[in-house]
N, C-alpha and C positions, 0 to 999 in steps of 0.2 A: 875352419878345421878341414884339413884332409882326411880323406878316408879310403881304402880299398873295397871296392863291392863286386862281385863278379869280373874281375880284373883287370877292373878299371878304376882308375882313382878320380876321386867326386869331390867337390866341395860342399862343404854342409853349414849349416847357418840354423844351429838351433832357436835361435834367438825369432826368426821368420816362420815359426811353425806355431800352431796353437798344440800347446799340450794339456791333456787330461790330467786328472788327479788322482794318488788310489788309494789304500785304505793307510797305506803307510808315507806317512810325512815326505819319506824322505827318497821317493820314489814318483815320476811324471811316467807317462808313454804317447805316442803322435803315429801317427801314420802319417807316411812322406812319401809321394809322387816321384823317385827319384828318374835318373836318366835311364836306370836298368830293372825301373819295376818299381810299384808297389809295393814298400818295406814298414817294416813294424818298428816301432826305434822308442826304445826307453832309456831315460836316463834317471841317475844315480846321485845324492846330496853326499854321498859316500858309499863305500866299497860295499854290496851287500853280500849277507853271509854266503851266497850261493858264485860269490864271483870267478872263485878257481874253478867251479865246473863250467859254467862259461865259456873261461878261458880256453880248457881242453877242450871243450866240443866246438870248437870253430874247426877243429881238423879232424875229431871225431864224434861226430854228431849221435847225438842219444835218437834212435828210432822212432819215429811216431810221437816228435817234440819239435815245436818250430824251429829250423833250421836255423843257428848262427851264424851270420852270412862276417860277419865281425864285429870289434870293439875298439873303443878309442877314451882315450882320456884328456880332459882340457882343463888343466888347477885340479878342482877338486872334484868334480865332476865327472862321475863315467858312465858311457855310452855304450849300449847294447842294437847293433843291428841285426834285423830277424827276417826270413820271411812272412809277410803277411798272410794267413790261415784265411779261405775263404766256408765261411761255415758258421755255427752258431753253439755259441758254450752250452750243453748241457741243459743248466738251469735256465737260460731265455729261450729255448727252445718249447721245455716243459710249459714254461708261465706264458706265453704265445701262442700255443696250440699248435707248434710248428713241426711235430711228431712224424706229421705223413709225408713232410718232404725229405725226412731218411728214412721213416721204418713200414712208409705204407701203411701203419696202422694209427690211431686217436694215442696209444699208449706203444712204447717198444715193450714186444712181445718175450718170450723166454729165450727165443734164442739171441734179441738183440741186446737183453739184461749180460748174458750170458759174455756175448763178445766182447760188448763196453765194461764188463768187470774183466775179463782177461786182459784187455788191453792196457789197462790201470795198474792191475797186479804186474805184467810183464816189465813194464817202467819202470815202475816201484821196486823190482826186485832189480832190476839192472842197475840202477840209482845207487844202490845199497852195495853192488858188486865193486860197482867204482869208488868208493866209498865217500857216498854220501845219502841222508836219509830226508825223504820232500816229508815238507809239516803241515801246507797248505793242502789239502785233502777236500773238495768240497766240488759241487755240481758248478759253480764258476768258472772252476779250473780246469773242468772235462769237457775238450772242447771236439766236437763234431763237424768232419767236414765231410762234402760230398765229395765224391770219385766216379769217376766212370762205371766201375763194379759196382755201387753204393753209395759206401760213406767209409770213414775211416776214424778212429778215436786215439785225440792228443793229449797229451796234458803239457797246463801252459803256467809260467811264472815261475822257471827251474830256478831263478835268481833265491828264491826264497829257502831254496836247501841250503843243508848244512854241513860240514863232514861229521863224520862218526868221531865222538868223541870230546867235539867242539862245545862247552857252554851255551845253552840255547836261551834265551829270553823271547817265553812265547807272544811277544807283541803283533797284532798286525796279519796276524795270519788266521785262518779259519782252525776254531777246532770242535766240528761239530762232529766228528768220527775222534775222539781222544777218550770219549766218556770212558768207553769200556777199563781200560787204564787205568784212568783216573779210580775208576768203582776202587777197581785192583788192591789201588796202593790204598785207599781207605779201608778195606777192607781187612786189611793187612796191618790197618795201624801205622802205616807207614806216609810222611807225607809226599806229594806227588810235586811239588813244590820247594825250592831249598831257599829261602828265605833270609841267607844272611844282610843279602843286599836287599833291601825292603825298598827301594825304588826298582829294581829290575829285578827281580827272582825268577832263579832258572829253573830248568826240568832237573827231574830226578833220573826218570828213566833212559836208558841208552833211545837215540833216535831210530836206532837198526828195527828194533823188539816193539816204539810204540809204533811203527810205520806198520809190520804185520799184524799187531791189536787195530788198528786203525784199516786193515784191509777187509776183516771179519767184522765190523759194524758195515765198512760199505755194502758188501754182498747182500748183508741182507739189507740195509736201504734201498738199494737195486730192488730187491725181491718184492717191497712191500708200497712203491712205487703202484699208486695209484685204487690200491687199497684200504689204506691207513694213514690219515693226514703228516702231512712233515713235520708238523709239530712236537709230534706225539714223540716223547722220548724212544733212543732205541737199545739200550742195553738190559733195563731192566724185564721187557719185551722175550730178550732172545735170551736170557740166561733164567726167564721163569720154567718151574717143574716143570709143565705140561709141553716148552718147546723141545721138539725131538734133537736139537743141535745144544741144550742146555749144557749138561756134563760136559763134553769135551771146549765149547767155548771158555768156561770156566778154568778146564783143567791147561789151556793155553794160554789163557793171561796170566795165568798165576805163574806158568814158565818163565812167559817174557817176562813179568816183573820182575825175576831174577835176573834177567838180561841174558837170559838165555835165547838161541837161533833157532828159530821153527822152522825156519825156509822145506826142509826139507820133509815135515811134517804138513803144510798146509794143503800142497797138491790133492793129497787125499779127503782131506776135510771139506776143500774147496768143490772136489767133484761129486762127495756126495752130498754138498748143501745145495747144489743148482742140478741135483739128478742127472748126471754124466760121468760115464766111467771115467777112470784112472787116465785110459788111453785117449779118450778124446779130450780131456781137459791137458796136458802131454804135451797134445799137438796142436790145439788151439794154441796154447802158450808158446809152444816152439816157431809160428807162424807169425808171432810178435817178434821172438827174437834166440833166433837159436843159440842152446848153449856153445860158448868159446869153443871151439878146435873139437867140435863134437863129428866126426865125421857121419856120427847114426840118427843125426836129428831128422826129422819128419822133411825138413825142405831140401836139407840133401842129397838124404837117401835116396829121393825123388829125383834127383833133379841127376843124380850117376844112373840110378832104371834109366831114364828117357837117354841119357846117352848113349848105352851099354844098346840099348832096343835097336835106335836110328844110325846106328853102326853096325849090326849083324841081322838086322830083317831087311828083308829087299822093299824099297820104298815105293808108295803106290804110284800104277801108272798117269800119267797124264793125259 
């Protein structure tokens, strides 16, 4: 098989690689030494749901998601070329004690809770803009790498989105942030499950609406991260009396269960569950990924000051 990889075209021989296995049949991944690096390379028994975003992000890449260097197909089979992420997901970092080699501390502290939930949410909402909505949600997927400044926070396995609107067959993918929802629709009387096909039954709910129900269990699994065993369920936790965040969690799932858009309601919500104003939750997010053609987002605005300065102050001497 031919392929194009930083602008050069490679021959590939998946047959000579050892590949892994993953929770889904129908899905290997291998790490490949190639001529131009270090690549991440999964292949495909068929198309998966997430393959149109793929496609487009090999020319425009989702931020802070391993880069698609490209894709190729051979029969039935399809091939995802990645960069290789150096760094450790999330959850093996936790179950390793491997904490102090990003966060300096045994446990990441409020403000690194803080940034590893902006970072998620930023994606997640970018996802949704392009439209498509990630199912896989889980400390597996959130992957941490180190930087010169730190660390930086990815989320990996986009193959597993799906577009809005598309029949979902939840197989295979983590749904340990769905519960909230799910309460939702029982609560509702309503099932969360549509059952005609009793070999594959789909969701009920739009993907857009359980992806933000699904951002408000993470935040607070973030929060209670090293307080409160994993085990322990987390919705009935955050929607009891006595939680200060009870009511309006409540009063948001039952939105989205109508398939109703919160987007533009969660900012608020978001910054006073992790005690940060409006403005600096704003701009952490905007520092993921500024809004489209925003000329007044935080990294621009910034970035015309420093030009507007170093063109009318006299520069210092040497």
């Amino acid at each position: 098989m031919r392929v194009k990889l930083r602008g050069k075209k490679l021959d590939f021989d998946p047959s000579g690689l050892e590949w892994r296995k993953q929770s889904s049949p129908d899905a290997q991944f291998t790490f490949w030494q190639s001529p131009v690096g270090d690549l991440f390379v999964k292949r495909f028994r068929r198309a998966p749901t997430g393959w149109d975003l793929i496609l487009q992000s090999v020319k425009r890449p989702v931020p802070n998601t391993p880069k698609v260097l490209a894709t190729a197909m051979e029969e039935e089979e399809h091939f995802l070329f990645a960069e290789k992420l150096q760094g450790d997901t999330f959850y093996d970092l936790l179950q390793e004690n491997r904490s102090p080699v990003y966060f300096s501390k045994p446990m990441p502290g409020p403000e690194d809770r803080l940034k590893i939930f902006v970072s998620v949410y930023a994606i997640v909402r970018e996802l949704n803009r392009r439209g498509f909505w990630y199912p896989d949600l889980d400390l597996k997927n959130v992957f941490i790498e180190k930087t010169l400044e730190g660390y930086r926070v990815c989320l990996i396995d986009l193959d597993s989105c799906a577009p809005h609107g598309q029949a979902y067959v939840p197989d295979h993918v983590s749904q340990t942030f769905w519960e909230g929802m799910v309460q939702t629709f029982h609560n509702r009387g309503k099932p969360f499950l549509s059952r005609e096909n009793q070999a594959h039954p789909v969701i009920e709910v739009a993907g857009q609406a359980l992806n933000q129900s699904m951002l408000i269990l993470f935040a607070f699994h973030l929060q209670r991260l090293g307080y409160v065993p994993g085990r322990l369920p987390l919705y009935a936790p955050l929607v009891h009396p006595k939680n200060a965040h009870s009511e309006e969690v409540i009063r948001l799932n039952e939105k989205l269960a109508e398939e109703n858009d919160c987007w533009n309601e969660l900012p608020a919500f978001f910054s006073k569950f992790f005690k940060v104003s409006d403005e600096e939750f704003s701009r952490l997010t905007e520092e993921n990924f500024p809004l489209p053609w925003n000329f007044f987002s935080w990294p621009n605005l910034g970035l015309f000051v420093k030009k507007l300065l170093s063109k009318y102050l006299p520069s210092k001497p040497r």
